[in-house]
C-alpha positions as CSV (number, residue, x, y, z in Angstrom):
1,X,43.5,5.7,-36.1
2,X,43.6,2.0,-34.7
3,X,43.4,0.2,-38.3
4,X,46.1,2.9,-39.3
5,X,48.5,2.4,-36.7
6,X,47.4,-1.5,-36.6
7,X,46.8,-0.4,-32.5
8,X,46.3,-3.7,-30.5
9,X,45.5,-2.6,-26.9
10,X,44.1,0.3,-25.8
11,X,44.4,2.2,-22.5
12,X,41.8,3.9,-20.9
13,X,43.8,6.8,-19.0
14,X,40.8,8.9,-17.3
15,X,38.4,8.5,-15.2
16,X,36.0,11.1,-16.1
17,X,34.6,9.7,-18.9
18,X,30.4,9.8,-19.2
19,X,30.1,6.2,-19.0
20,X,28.2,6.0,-22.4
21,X,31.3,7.3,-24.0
22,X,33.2,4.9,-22.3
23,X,31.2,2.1,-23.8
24,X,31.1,3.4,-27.2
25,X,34.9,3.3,-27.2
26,X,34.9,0.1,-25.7
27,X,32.4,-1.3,-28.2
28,X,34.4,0.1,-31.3
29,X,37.9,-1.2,-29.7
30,X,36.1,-5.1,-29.2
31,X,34.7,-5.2,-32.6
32,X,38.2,-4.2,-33.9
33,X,39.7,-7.1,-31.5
34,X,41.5,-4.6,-29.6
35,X,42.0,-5.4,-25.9
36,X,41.2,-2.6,-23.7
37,X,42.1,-1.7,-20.1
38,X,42.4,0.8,-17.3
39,X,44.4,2.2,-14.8
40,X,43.9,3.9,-11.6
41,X,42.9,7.3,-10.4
42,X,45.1,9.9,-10.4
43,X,46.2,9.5,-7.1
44,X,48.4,6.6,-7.9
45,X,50.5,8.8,-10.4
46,X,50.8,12.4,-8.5
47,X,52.4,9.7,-5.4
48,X,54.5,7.8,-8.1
49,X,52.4,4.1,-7.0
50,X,51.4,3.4,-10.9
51,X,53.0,0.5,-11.6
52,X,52.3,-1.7,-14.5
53,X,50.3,-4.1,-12.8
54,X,47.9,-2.0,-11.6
55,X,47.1,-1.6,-15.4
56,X,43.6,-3.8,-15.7
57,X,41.9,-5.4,-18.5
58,X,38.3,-3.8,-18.7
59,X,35.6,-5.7,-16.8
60,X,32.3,-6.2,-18.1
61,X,30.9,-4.6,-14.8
62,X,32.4,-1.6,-16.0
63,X,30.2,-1.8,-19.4
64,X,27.5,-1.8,-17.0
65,X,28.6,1.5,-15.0
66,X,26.3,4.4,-14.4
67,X,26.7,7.3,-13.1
68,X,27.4,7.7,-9.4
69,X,24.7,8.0,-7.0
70,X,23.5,11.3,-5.3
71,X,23.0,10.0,-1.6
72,X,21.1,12.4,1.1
73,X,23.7,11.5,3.4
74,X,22.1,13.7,6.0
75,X,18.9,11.8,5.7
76,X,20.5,8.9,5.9
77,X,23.0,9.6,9.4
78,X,19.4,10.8,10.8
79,X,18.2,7.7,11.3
80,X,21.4,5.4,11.5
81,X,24.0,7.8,13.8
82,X,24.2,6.4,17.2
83,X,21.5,3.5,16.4
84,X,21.5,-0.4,16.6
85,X,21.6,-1.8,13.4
86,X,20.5,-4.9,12.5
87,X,21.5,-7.0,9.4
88,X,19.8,-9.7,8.6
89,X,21.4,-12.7,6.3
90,X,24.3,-10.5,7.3
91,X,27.0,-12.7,5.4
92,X,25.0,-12.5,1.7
93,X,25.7,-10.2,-1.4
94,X,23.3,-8.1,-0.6
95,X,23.4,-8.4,3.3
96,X,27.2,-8.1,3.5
97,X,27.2,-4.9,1.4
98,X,24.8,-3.1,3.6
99,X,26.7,-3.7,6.3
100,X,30.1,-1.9,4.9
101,X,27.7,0.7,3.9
102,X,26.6,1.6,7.1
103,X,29.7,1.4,9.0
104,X,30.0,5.0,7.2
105,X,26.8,6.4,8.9
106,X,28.2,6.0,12.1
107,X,26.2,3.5,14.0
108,X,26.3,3.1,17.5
109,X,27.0,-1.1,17.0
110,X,25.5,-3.1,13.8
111,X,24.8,-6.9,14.8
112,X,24.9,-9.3,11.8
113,X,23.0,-11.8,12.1
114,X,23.6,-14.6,9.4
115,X,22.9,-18.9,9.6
116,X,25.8,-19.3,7.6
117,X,29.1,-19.2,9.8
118,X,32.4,-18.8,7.1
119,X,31.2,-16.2,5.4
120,X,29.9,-13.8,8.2
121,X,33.4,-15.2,9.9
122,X,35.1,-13.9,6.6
123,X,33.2,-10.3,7.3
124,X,34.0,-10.2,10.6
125,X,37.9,-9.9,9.4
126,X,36.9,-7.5,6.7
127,X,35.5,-5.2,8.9
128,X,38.2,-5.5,11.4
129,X,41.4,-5.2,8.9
130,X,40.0,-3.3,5.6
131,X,37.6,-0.7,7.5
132,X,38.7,-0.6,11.4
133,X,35.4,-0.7,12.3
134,X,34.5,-3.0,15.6
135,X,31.8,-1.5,16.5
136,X,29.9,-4.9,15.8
137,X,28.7,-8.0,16.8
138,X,28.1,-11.6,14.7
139,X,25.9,-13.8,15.7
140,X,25.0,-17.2,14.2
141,X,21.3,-18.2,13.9
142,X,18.4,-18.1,11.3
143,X,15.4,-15.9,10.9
144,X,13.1,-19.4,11.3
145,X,14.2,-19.6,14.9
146,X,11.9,-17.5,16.9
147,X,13.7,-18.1,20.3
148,X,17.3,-17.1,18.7
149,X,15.6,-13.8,17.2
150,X,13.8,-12.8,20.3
151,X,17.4,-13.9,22.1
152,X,18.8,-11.5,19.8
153,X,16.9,-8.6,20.3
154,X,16.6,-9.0,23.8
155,X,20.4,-8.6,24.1
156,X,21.0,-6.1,21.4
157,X,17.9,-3.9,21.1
158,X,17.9,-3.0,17.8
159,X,16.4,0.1,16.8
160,X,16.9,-0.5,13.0
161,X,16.5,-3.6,11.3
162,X,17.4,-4.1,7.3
163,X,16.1,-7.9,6.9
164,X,18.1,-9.1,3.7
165,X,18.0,-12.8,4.8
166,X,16.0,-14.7,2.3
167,X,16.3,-17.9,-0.4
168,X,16.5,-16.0,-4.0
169,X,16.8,-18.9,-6.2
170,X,14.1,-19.2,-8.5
171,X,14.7,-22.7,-10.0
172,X,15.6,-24.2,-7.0
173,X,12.6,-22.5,-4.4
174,X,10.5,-24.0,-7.4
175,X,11.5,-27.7,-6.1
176,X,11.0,-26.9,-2.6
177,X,8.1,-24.6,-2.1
178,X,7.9,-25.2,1.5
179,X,11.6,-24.4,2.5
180,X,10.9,-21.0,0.0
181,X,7.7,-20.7,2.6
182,X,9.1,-22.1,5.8
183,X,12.6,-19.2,5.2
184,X,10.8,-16.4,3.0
185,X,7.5,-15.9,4.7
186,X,7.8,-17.5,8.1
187,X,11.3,-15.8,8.2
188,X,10.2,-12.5,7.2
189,X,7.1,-12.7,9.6
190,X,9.5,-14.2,13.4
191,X,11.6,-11.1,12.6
192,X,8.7,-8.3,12.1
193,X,6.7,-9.4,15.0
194,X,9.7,-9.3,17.3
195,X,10.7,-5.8,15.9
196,X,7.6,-4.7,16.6
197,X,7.3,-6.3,20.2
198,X,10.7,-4.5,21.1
199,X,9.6,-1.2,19.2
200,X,11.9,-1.0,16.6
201,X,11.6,2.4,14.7
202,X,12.3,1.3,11.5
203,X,11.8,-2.2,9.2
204,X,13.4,-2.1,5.8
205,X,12.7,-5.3,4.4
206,X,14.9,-6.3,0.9
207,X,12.5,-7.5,-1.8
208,X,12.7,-8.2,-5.2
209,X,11.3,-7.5,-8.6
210,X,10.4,-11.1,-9.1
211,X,7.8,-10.3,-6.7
212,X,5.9,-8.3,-9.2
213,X,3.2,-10.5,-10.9
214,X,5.2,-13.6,-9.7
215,X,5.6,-16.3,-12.1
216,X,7.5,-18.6,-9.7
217,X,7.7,-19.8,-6.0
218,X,10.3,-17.8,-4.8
219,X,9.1,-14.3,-6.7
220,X,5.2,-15.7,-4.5
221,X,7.1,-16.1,-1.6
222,X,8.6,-12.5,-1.2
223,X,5.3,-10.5,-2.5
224,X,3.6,-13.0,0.9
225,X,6.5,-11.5,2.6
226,X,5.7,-8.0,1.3
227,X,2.2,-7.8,2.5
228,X,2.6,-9.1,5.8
229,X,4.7,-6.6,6.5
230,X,2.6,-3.7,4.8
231,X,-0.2,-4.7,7.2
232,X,1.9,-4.2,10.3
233,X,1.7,-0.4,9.6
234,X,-1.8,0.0,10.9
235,X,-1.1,-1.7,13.9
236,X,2.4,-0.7,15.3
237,X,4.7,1.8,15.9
238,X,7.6,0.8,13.6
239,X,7.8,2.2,10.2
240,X,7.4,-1.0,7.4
241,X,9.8,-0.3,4.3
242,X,10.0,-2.4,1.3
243,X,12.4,-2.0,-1.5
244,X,12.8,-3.9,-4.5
245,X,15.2,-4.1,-7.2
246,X,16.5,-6.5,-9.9
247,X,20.0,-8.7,-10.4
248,X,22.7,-7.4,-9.0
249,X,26.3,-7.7,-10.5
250,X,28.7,-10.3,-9.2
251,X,26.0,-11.6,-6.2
252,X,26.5,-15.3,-5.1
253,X,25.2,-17.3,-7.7
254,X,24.4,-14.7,-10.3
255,X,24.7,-14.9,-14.1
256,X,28.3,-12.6,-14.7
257,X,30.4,-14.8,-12.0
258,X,28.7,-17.9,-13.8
259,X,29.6,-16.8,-17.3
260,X,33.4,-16.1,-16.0
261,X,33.8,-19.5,-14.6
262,X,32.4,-21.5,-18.1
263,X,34.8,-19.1,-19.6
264,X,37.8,-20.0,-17.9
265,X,37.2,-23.4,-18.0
266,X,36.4,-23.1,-21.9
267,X,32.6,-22.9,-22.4
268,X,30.3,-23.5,-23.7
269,X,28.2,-20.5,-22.0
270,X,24.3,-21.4,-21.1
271,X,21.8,-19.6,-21.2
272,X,18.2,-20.2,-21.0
273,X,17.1,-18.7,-23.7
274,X,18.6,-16.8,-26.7
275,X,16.2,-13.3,-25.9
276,X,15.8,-13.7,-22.4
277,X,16.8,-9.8,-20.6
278,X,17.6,-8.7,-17.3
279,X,18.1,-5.2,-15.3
280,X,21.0,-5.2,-13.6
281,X,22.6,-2.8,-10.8
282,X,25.7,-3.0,-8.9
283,X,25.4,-4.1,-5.0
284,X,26.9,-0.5,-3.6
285,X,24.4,1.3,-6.1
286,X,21.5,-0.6,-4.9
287,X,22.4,-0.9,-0.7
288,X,23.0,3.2,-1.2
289,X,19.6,3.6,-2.7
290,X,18.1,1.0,-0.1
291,X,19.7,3.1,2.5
292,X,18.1,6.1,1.0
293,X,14.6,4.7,0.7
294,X,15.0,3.8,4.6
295,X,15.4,7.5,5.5
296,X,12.3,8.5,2.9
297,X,10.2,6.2,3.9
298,X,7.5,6.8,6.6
299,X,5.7,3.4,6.6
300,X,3.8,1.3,4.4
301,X,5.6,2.0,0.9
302,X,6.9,-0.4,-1.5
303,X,9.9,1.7,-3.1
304,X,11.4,0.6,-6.5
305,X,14.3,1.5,-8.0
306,X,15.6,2.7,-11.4
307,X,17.7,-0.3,-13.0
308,X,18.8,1.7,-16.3
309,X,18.2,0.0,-19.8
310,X,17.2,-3.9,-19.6
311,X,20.1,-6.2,-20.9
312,X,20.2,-8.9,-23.5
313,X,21.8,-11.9,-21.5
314,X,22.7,-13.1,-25.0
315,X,24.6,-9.6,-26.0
316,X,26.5,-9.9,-22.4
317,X,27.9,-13.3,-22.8
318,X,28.8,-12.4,-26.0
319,X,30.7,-9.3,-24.6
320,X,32.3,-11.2,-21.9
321,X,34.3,-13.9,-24.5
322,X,35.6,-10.9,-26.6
323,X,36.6,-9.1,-23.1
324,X,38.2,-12.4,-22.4
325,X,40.2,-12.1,-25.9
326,X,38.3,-14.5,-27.5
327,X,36.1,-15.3,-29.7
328,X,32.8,-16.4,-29.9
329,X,31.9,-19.5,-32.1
330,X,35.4,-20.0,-32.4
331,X,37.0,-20.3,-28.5
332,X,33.4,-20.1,-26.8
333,X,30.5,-21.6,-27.8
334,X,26.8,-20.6,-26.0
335,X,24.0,-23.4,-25.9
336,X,20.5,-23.0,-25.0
337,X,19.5,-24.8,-21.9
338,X,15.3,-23.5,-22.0
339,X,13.6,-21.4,-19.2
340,X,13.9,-22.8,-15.9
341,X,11.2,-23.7,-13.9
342,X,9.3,-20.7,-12.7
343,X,11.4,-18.6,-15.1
344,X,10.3,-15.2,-16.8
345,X,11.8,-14.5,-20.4
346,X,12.0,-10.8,-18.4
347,X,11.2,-8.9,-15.6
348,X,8.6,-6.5,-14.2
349,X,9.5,-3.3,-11.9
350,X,6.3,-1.7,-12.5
351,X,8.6,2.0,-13.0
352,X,6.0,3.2,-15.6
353,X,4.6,6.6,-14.4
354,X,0.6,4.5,-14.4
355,X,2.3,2.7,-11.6
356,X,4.6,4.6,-9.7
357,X,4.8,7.9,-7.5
358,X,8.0,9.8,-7.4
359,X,9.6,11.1,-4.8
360,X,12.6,13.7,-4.1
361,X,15.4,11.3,-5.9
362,X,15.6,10.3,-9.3
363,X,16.2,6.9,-9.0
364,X,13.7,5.7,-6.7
365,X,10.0,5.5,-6.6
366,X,6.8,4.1,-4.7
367,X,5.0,2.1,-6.7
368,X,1.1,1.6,-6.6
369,X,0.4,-2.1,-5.5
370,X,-2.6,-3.3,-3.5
371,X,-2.8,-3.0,0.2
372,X,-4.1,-5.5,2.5
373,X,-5.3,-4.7,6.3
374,X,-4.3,-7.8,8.7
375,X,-8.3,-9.0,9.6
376,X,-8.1,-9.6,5.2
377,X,-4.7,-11.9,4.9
378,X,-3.8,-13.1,8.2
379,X,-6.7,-16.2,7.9
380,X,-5.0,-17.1,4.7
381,X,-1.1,-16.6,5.5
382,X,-1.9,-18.6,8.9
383,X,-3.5,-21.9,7.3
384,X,-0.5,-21.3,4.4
385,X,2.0,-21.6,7.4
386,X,0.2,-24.4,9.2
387,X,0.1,-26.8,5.9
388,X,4.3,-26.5,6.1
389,X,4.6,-29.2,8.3
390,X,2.5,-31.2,5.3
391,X,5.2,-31.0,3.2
392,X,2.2,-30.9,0.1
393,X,3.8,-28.5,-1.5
394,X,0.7,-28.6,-4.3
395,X,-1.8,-27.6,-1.3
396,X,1.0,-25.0,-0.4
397,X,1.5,-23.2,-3.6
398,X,-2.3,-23.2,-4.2
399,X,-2.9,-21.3,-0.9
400,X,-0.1,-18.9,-2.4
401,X,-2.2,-18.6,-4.9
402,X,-5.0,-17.4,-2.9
403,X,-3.3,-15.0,-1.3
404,X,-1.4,-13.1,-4.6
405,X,-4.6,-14.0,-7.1
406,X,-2.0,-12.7,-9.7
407,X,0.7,-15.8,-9.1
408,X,0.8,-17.4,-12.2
409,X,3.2,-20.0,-12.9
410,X,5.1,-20.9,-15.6
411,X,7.0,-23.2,-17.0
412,X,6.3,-25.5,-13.8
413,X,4.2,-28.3,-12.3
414,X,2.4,-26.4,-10.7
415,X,0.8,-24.5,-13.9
416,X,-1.8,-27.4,-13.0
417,X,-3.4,-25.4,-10.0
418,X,-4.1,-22.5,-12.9
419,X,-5.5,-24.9,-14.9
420,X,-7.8,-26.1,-12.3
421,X,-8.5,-22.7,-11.5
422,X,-9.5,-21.4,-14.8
423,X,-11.7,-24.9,-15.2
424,X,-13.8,-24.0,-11.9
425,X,-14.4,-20.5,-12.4
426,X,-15.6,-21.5,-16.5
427,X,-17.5,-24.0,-15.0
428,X,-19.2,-20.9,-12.1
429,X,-19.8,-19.1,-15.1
430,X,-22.3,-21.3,-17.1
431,X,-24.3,-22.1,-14.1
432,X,-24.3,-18.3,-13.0
């Protein structure tokens, strides 16, 4: 019908399409160089708002779409209603997110608590004007300063803590292990000691799936994280939730915003490598799901989330210049740049059934990972913290090591402390 009527754009007029039909007549209309593009829910026409410039071009988050998410919202106001909520790194993607998310649980006061002072500032007026919600309060500080987080909970008493303050970028925690250390681990450790000291009933900390068989710094950094606070579960109260989950669309620094700005200002496109892959979720989809392994979770698990089909950074850049209306090889070029320090051609969530337990929702599961009691790690994550002031970041990394036996790196300088590794324990062998 398109080649017969020589159709040029294409408007999508429902809403209720399965999102794999969506995509299929998306895909068909891009390789015919047909521009596609929405329009809003019904709503907007029954009260005679359409207008025409509500009609959108198609977004390449909306190739991405799933389903909507079941939430137990009953689970969820059971342990949020009438709380203190905590947010930490408050002003972030991720942090910011869970924040307008739990405005709708009905929280007694969320404090966000963020170093960085514009953006929780630019929060604070998003809260205010788009939700009317002021049921909150911002404060300025970082998860390093042990006086400004026992301050905090002092004053606030918080009786639920989501900790989503942490450095993320691989590349760049790669060139400064001790700050990835010093924020990450130290960070993660100042705020579960004083939850625990004020009785906090529950911990949700935000991990990732880089910390699965880490390759890198950063990915080292958060498993650390990850089994400190496991071990606090056999010696407190409050209940110690992880969650991880993989790239998130449109967060602060992420590949799609990247790929939009070289595309504007006419390419080329990098990418690392041409069949490097990624899972990818949007921020509401994974806060409501991290809001939903909070209420599951009784303490000690490490919940991980379905992230759909992997995608082929290569394919997405690709789709992104035609959604642009142009065309690759012709208006955009790509170049290959190489892995990154520290960087994994793809990524690990361990969501095989070997590895994983499944619980009442679909989408989320507790995966099977080693589990450390404190009198086993605490020697080695107390000499890791006391070398920081060193600045050896070599002498750092290879305590890491120690500590997660299955950090390998890659693509990094510090591949050396495997080599040396593997050279000692050969060298054990023969004179065993």
């Amino acid at each position: 019908m398109i080649q017969k009527h020589d159709v040029a754009k294409v408007i999508l007029a429902t809403k209720n399409l399965d999102p794999n039909r969506k995509n299929k007549i998306i895909e068909k209309c891009l390789n015919l160089n047909v521009s596609v593009q929405t329009i809003p829910d019904a709503n907007a026409w029954i009260n005679g708002e359409l207008n025409v410039k509500q009609i959108k071009n198609i977004k390449i988050e909306d190739l991405l779409e799933r389903p909507p998410i079941v939430l137990d919202k009953k689970r969820i106001q059971d342990y949020i209603k009438g709380k203190v909520v905590l947010v930490t790194g408050a002003a972030g993607s991720i942090g910011s997110e869970m924040v307008r998310q739990i405005t709708r649980f009905r929280p007694n006061k969320i404090i966000l608590f963020d170093v960085a002072e514009t953006p929780l500032y630019e929060l604070e007026l998003e809260l205010k004007e788009t939700f009317q919600f002021f049921d909150f309060e911002t404060v300025i500080g970082s998860v390093t300063n042990e006086y400004r987080v026992n301050r905090l909970f002092e004053a606030f008493k918080p009786q639920v803590v989501f900790h989503a303050a942490a450095y993320k970028h691989v590349p760049m925690m790669e060139n400064n292990p001790t700050e990835a250390v010093f924020n990450n681990v130290l960070g993660t450790k100042l705020v579960a000691d004083i939850a625990v000291k004020f009785h906090v009933e529950k911990f949700v900390m935000i991990s990732t799936d880089k910390a699965v068989n880490p390759t890198n710094v950063m990915g080292a950094s958060k498993r650390i994280a990850e089994i400190y606070t496991q071990t606090l579960n056999y010696t407190s109260q409050t209940k110690f939730i992880t969650t991880r989950f993989g790239n998130v669309l449109g967060s602060n620094g992420s590949v799609i915003p990247r790929f939009k700005k070289q595309i504007e200002n006419g390419g080329p496109i990098t990418i690392t490598h041409p069949d490097i892959i990624r899972y990818f979720m949007t921020i509401p989809e994974a806060c409501q799901l991290v809001l939903e392994a909070g209420a599951m979770g009784q303490g000690g698990e490490i919940f991980i989330f379905d992230m759909g089909k992997p995608v082929k950074i290569l394919d997405l850049a690709k789709k992104m210049i035609k959604l642009s209306g142009l065309t690759y090889g012709k208006d955009i070029q790509i170049s290959f740049t190489g892995l990154r320090p520290g960087e994994k051609l793809y990524e690990e969530l361990l969501n095989n059934k070997e590895n994983t337990i499944p619980t009442y929702h679909p989408k989320i599961m507790i995966a099977k990972v080693n589990e450390y009691k404190q009198e086993e790690v605490m020697p080695k994550i107390m000499e890791l913290l006391n070398t920081l002031p060193s600045h050896n970041n070599f002498r750092i990394v290879s305590i890491m090591k120690d500590i997660v036996p299955e950090f390998v790196s890659r693509n990094s300088i510090f591949e050396e402390i495997d080599q040396q590794k593997k050279y000692r324990n050969e060298q054990q062998s023969k004179t065993a």
